[in-house]
N, C-alpha and C positions, 0 to 999 in steps of 0.2 A: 721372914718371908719376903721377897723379891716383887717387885711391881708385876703385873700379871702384863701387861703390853709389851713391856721393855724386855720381861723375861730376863733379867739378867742372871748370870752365872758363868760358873767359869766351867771352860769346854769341858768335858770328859774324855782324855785321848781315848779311852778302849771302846768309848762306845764310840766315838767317832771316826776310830777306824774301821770296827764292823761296820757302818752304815756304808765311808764309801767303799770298799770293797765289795759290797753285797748290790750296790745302788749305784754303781759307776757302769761306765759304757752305754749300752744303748737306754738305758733309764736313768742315765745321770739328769737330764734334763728337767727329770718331776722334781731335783731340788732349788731352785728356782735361780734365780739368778747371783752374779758371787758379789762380792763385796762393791760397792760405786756404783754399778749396774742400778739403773732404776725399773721399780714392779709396774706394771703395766695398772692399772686403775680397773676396778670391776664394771664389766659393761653393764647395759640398760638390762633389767631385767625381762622384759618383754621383749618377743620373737619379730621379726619383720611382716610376719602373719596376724602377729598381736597388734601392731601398728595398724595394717592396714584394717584387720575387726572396728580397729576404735573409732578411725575414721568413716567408716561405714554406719556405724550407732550415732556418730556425733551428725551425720548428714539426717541420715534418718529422725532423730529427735528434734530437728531442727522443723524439718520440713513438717512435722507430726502437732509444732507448737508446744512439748513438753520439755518446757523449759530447767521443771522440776531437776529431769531424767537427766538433761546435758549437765547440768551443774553438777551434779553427783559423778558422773562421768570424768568433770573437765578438774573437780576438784581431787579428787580419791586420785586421777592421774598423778596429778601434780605433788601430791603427797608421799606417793609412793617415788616419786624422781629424788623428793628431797632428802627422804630413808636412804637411799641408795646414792647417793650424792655424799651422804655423812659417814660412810664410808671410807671417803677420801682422806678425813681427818685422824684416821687411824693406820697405823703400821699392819701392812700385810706381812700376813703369816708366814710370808716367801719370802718376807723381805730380812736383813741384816742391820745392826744398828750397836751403837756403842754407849756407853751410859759409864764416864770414869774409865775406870781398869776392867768395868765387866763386858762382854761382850754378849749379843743374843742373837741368835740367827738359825735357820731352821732346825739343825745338829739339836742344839740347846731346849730346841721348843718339842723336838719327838721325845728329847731324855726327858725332859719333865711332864708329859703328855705320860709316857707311856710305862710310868710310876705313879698312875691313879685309879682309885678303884672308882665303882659306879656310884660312890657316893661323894666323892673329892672333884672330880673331873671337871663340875662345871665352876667350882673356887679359882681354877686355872687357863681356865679357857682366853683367848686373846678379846679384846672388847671388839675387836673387827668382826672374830666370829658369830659374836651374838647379834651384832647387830645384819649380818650378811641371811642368821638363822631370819632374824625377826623381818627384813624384806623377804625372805621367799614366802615365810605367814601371810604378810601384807600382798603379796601380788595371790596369794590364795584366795584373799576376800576380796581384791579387785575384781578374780575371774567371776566370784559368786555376786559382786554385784552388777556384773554385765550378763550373768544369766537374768535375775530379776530384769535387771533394765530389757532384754529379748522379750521374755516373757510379757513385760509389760505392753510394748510395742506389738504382740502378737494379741494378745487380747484386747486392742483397739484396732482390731484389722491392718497392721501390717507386720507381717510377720518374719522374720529374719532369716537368711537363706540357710541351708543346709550347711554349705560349707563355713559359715561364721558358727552355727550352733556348735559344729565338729573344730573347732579351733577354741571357743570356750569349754569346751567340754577337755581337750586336752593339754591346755594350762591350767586348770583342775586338778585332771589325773597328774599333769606332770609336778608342780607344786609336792602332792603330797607324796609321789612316788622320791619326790628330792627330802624329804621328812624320815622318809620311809631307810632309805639309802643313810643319810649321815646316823640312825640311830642304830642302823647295823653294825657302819664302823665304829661307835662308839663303844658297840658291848663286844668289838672284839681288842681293841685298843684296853677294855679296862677288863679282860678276862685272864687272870692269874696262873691258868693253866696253858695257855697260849704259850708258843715260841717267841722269843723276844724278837726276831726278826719278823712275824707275821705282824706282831704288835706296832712296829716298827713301820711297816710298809702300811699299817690301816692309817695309821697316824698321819705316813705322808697322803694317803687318799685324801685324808678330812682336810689336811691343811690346803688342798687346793679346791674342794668345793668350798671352803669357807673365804677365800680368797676367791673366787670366782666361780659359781653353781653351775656357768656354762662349760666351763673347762672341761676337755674334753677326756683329760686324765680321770674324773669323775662319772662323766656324760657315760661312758661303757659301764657301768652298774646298771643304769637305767631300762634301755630297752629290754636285759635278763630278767630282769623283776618284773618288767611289766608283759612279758612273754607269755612270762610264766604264771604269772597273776590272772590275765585274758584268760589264759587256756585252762585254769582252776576254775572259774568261772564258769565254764561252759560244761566243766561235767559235774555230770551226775549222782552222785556215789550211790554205789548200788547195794554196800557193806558187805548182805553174807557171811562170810567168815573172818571177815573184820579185817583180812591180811592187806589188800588195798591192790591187787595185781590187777585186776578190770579195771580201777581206776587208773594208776598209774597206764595203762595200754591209752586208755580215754584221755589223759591228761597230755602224753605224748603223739595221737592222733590231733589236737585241737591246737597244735601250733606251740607246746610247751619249748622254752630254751631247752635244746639239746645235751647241754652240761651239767641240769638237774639230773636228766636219767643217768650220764653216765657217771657221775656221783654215788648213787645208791646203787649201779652196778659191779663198784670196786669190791674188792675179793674181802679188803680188810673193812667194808665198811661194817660201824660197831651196830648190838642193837638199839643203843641209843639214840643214833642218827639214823634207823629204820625207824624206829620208835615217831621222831621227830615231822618224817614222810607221811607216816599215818596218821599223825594229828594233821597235817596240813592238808591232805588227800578226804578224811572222813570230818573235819571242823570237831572235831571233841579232843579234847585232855587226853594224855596218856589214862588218866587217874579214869577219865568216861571211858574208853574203850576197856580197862582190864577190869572195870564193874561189868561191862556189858559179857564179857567174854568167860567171866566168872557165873553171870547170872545164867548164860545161857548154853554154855559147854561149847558142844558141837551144832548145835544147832546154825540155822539159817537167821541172821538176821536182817527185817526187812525197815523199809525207808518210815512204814507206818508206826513200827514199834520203835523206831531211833526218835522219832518226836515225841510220841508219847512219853517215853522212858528217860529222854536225854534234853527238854525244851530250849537248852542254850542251843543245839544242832541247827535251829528253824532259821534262825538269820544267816548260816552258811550257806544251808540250801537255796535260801532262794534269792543267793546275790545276785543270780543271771536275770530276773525279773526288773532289778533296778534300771535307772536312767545311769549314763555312764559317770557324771559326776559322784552320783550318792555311790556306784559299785567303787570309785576310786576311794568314799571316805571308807566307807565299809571293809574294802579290804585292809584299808590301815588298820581301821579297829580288829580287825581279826588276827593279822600279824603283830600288836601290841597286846591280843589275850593273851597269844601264845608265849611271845617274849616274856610276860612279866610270868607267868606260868615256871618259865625257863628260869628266869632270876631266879624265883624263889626254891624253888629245887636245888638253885648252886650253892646259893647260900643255907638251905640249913642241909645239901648233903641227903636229899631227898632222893628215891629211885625215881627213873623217868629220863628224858634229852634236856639238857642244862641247856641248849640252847635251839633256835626255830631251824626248819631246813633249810631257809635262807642264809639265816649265818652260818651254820655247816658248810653249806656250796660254797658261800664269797668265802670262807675262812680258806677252803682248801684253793681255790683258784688263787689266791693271795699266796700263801704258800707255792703252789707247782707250777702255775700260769700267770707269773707274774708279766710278762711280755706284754699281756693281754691290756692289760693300764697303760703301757707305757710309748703309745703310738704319738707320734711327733704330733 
């Protein structure tokens, strides 16, 4: 086996000429730069909104005499620069390099990317990328520790203004919606039934938020999910007949991405990818809903008998209750029930959606709307 950084290997003409043929012209760009050409360094992980927050906590703790507070601030900063600094000491995923007679360069790193299954994947992975995963963790606990530090300073009367609480709150949301995003592409990148071109094109997504999370080749994932996430949040489900058309109306009322509905409005869409909509529209299993639907025919089913009858249901319902940070980890948790849910279906070949509605939609937009990534 081959150094995992250097990736060396020798090119595969066929697949390298499917890629550029499929990947050339207006998205030739997502393959990064060509041979001599140098990779641009990963920027600061924190926003120019994130800065000035810090700055405003650090004045504040100063003036407050919680010296405690500034230290944890001024160190946990500093920490996190150095994680993302060491970075620099590894090859990006974008970049090209020679090792002898082998050559590695992005070609080489989607072929062997995209010959792994969900359990080989991370033996392969470049050291850039884990350590790129493990700063977006770390500025995740940064955020969490400048909520406590807020908090703190609010419960000794002075309290932090609205618009720093709403900039902690969405370097939060944003952190895990970036968790959320590279483990989409991952299970579509190691799913066997995929087209090797989809496979191909997740591969090239990941390689550039792993090389840089703000990249904006990645950055359009983001606000879909979090659309779409917001606007699941805010309905209701009313169940009934378990089919989910009042929701789905609800979920498309409340500001849902627009590319969800029309997904599940294609002529060929399977029932396995309706199936999929209705766990994420009602928060239960395929497996909960055709207990439910078995137990109760035709009948009416209501919100009172989905808790009594179904108790994992209670934490879907009342994600709209939370503070925006806890509804950010929450939804994660709810889209890794569902995922692993998916896994495990694929693999032992179980009825049900092999995989969540989120990977359904990014799988097909990857597939028909590739444009959509590939904005300069």
């Amino acid at each position: 086996m081959g150094m995992t950084d250097s990736q060396p290997g020798k090119t595969s003409h066929t697949t390298k000429e499917v890629a550029a043929d499929d990947l050339s012209g207006q998205v030739r760009h997502l393959l990064g730069p060509k041979a001599g050409e140098e990779v641009e360094q990963s920027r600061d992980p924190l926003r120019p909104c994130d800065q000035h927050l810090i700055g405003e906590l650090v004045e504040l703790c100063s003036e407050q005499g919680r010296g405690d507070l500034l230290d944890r601030i001024v160190t946990q900063r500093e920490s996190l620069n150095h994680l993302n600094e060491s970075m620099g000491g590894y090859p990006s995923p974008l970049s090209s390099s020679q090792l002898g007679g082998q050559r590695r360069d992005v070609q080489t790193l989607l072929d062997r990317l995209t010959r792994q299954n969900f359990f080989s994947i991370d033996l392969v992975i470049p050291t850039r990328a884990i350590i790129s995963s493990a700063t977006n963790m770390a500025r995740l606990n940064f955020f969490r520790m400048l909520h406590h530090v807020a908090s703190e300073l609010a419960d000794s009367g002075t309290p932090v203004s609205d618009e720093h609480r709403v900039t902690i709150e969405e370097g939060i949301a944003d952190s895990i919606g970036l968790r959320a995003a590279e483990e989409i592409l991952r299970s579509i990148i190691c799913r066997d039934d995929a087209e090797r071109i989809v496979r191909e094109r997740a591969a090239l997504l990941i390689l550039h938020l792993w090389h840089d999370f703000n990249s904006s080749a990645t950055r359009d994932l983001l606000p879909m999910l979090f659309h779409t996430w917001q606007a699941r949040r805010r309905v209701r489900p009313i169940m009934g007949t378990l089919l989910g058309a009042s929701e789905l109306f609800s979920l498309l009322a409340n500001g849902c991405d627009g590319r969800f509905i029309d997904f599940l409005n294609r002529e060929d869409c399977s029932d396995e990818q309706v199936t999929a909509f209705q766990e994420f529209l009602f928060g239960l299993s395929s497996e909960e809903l055709e207990g439910l639907r078995h137990s109760k025919g035709s009948e009416m089913v209501s919100i009172d008998e989905l808790r009594s009858e179904t108790p994992s249901s209670t934490d879907t319902l009342s994600m709209g209750l939370l503070v925006a940070g806890d509804r950010a980890e929450r939804f994660y948790l709810f889209f890794m029930k569902r995922h692993i849910h998916a896994m495990n279906r694929a693999l032992k070949d179980l009825p049900g959606p092999k995989q969540t509605a989120e990977q359904y939609v990014l799988e097909h937009l990857i597939k028909n709307q590739w444009e959509l990534f590939s904005a300069e």
